[in-house]
C-alpha positions as CSV (number, residue, x, y, z in Angstrom):
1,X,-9.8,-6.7,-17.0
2,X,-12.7,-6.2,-14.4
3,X,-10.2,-5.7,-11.8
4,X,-8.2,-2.9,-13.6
5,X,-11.9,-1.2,-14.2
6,X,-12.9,-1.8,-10.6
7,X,-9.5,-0.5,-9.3
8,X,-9.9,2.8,-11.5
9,X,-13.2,3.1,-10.3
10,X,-12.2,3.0,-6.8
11,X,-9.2,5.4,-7.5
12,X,-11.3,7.9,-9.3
13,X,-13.8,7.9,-6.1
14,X,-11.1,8.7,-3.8
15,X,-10.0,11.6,-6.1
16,X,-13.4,13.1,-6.3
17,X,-13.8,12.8,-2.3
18,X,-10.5,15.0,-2.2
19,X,-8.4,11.7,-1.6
20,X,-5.6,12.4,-3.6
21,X,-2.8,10.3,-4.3
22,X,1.0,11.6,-3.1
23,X,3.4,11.8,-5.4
24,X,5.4,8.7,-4.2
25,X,2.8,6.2,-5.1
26,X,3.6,6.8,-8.4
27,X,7.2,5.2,-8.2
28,X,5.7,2.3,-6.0
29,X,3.5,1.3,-8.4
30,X,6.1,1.5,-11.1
31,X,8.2,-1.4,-8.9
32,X,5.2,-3.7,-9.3
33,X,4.1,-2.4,-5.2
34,X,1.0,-1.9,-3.8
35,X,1.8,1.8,-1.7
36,X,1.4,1.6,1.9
37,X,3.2,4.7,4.0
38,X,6.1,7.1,3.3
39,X,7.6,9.3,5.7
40,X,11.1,10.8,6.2
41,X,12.3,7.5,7.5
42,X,11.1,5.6,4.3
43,X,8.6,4.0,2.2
44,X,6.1,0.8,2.9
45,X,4.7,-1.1,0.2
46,X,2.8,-4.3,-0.1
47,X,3.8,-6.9,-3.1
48,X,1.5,-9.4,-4.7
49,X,1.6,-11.7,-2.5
50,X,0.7,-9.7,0.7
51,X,4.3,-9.1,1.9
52,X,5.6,-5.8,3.2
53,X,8.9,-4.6,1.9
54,X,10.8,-1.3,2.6
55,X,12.9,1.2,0.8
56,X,14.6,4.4,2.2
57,X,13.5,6.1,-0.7
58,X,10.7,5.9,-2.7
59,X,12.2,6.0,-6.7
60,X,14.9,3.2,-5.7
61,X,13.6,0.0,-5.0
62,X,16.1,-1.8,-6.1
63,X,17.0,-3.8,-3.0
64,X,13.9,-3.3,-0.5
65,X,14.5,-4.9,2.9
66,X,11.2,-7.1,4.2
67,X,9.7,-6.4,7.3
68,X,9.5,-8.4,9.8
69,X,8.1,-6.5,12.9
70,X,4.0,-7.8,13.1
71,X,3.1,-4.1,14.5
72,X,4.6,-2.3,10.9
73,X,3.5,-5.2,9.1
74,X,-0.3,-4.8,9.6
75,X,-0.4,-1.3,9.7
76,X,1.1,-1.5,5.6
77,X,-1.1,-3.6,4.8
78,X,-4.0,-1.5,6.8
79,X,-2.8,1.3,4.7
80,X,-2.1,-0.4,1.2
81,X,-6.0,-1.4,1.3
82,X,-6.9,2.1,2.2
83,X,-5.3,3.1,-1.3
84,X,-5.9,0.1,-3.3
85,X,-9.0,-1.9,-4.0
86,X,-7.0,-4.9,-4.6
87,X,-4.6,-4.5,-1.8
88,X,-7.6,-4.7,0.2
89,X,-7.2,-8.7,0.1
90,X,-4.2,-8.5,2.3
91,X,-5.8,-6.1,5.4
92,X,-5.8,-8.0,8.6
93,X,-8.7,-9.2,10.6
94,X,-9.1,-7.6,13.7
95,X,-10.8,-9.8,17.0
96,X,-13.8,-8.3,18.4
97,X,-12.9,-5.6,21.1
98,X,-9.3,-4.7,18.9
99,X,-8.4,-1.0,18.4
């Protein structure tokens, strides 16, 4: 229950700082996905457990690909905690000196 608050919380911050959410994280989150990125290409999301999955389109996710590549891999999870407090578990430590 205190997560669901805490996660509204969050969300309504990021909408009163002009952070608004795009259209496609609405289907995401419907799939049971933490949203990550969408582009022409395709759509990144983060599940439960901290693994990144792909969809060329953002309503079907009915057989998402995982990825596999490390580079795509952080950056959804980089962006998945950007959108969601809870996602935020799953962002990657960087070393000292990392860009």
């Amino acid at each position: 229950m205190l997560d669901l608050l805490l996660d509204g919380l969050f969300q309504a911050a990021g909408w009163l700082h002009g952070r608004r959410r795009p259209r496609w994280h609405r289907d995401v989150r419907r799939a049971g996905y933490f949203p990550a990125h969408a582009d022409e290409v395709g759509v990144f999301a983060v599940d439960s457990e901290g693994r990144v999955w792909f969809a060329p389109h953002p309503a079907d996710w009915s057989n998402p690909e995982p990825v596999h590549a490390r580079e795509l891999i952080d950056a959804a999870l980089a962006q998945a905690g950007r959108w969601s407090r809870r996602a935020r578990a799953f962002v990657p430590d960087r070393a000292p000196g990392e860009r």
